[in-house]
N, C-alpha and C positions, 0 to 999 in steps of 0.2 A: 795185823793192825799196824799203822804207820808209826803210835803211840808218842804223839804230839798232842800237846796241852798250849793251848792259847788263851792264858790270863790277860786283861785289858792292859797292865803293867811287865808284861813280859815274863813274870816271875811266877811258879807255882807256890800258889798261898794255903794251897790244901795239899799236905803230901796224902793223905787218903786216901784223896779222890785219883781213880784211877784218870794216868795220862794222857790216854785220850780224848777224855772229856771236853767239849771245850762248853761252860755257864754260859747259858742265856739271860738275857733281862728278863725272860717269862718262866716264870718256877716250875719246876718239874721238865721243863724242855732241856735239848742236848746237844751236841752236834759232836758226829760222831766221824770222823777220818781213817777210811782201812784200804788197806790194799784191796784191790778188785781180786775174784778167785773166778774162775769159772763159769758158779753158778749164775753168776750176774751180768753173764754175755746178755742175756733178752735185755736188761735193765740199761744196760750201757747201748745197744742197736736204738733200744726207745728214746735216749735221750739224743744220738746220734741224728733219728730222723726229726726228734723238734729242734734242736738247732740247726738241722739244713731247711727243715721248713722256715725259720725265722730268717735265714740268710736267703729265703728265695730260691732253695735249690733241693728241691726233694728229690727230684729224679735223679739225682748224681751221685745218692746212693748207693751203692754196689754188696759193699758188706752184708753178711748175715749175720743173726747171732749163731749159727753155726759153725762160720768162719771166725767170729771171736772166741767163741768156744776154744776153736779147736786150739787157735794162738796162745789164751790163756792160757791153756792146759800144756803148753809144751816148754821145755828146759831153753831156749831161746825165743821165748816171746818177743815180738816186735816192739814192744812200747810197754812203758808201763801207765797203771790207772790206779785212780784213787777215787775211791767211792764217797760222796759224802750221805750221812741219813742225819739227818732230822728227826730226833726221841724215837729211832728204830725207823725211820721212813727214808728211802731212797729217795732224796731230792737234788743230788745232783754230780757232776766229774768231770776229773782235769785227767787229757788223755795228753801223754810228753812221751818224747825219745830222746836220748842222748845224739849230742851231736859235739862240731871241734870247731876252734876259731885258730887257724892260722897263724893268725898276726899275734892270738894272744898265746899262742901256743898252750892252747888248755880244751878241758872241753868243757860242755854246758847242755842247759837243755832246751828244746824246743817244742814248747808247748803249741800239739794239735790242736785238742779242744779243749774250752771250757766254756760249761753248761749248770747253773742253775737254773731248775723248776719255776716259772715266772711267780709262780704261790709261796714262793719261799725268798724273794729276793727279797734285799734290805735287809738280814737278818745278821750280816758279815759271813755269810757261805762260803760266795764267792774271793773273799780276802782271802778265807783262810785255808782255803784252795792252794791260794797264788802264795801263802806266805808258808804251807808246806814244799811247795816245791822250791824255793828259793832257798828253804833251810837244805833239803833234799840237795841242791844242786851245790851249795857249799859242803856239807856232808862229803859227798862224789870228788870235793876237787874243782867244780866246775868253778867260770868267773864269771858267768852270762846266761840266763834265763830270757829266751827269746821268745815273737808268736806275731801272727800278723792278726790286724780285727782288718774288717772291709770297711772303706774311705765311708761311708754312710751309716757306721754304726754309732751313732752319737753317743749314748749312754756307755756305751763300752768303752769307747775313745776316753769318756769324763773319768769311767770308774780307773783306769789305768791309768790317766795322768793324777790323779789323785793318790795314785800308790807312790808317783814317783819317777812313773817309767816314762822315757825317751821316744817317740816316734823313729824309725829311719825314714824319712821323708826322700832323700838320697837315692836311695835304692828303690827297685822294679825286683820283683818276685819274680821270675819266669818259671817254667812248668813245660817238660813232654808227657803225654801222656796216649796211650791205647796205639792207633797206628801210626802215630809221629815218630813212639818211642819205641816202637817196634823199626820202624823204618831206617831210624837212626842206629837203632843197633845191627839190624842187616846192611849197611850201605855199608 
């Protein structure tokens, strides 16, 4: 468990409550932040294909939970994940990898995915998602939490300028990938 506590005021006002926790306006609800293990490769491929389905892109797919599986489970996983439940419900996760900035000579991280359950938004999920990894990436060292949304995602665009965050409007993402970057490494 990642054991972050997100009180509205920053501050834990209940040392009792265990630090995970994080209070809902609706009583008895919870929200719950842990590291992804294994078990929850199927959990994380389901959320993987509804947000490619929302992005317009299901078939682009590739992964299994098999293949998460097996990455979870191994001493150099590619990425790490963080689960969120909802009073013991899988509703949603922020998939990141470390990465380095040059200029600022540090590193930081780069946030893959992130995905709340569309039944669960509006609840601060998705914040507190984005505001474990930003604790996470200061924690690390890092100076920069990064991630691209697509030019058409309005709500997401809003919920992120609302954190705070910066566009690179500057910058073009480019991408090799299957036989480009195959090509590119045999020429």
């Amino acid at each position: 468990m990642c054991g972050l506590y997100f009180p509205p005021n920053g501050e834990n006002q209940d040392p009792t409550r265990p630090a995970h926790y994080l209070p809902s306006p609706y009583s008895l609800m919870t929200l719950l932040l842990r590291d992804a293990s294994p078990s929850d490769a199927k959990t994380i491929y389901e959320f993987i294909v509804d947000l490619a389905t929302y992005e317009k892109e299901p078939h682009a797919v590739r992964t299994t939970p098999e293949t998460l599986h097996t990455q979870l489970e191994s001493s150099a996983c590619p990425f790490d994940c963080i689960i969120a439940e909802w009073s013991g419900v899988p509703c949603g996760f922020a998939l990141s990898f470390p990465n380095y900035s040059t200029w600022r000579g540090a590193a930081g991280t780069h946030l893959e995915d992130l995905y709340v359950d569309p039944s669960f938004r509006g609840l601060g999920i998705g914040r507190a998602l984005l505001r474990h990894l930003a604790a996470q990436t200061l924690e690390r060292g890092g100076q920069r939490l990064e991630w691209a949304v697509l030019d058409w995602n309005t709500p997401a665009i809003q919920f992120y300028q609302r954190l705070g965050a910066t566009p690179m409007d500057e910058w073009t993402t480019w991408r090799l990938t299957d036989d480009e970057l195959t090509q590119l490494a045999e020429s």
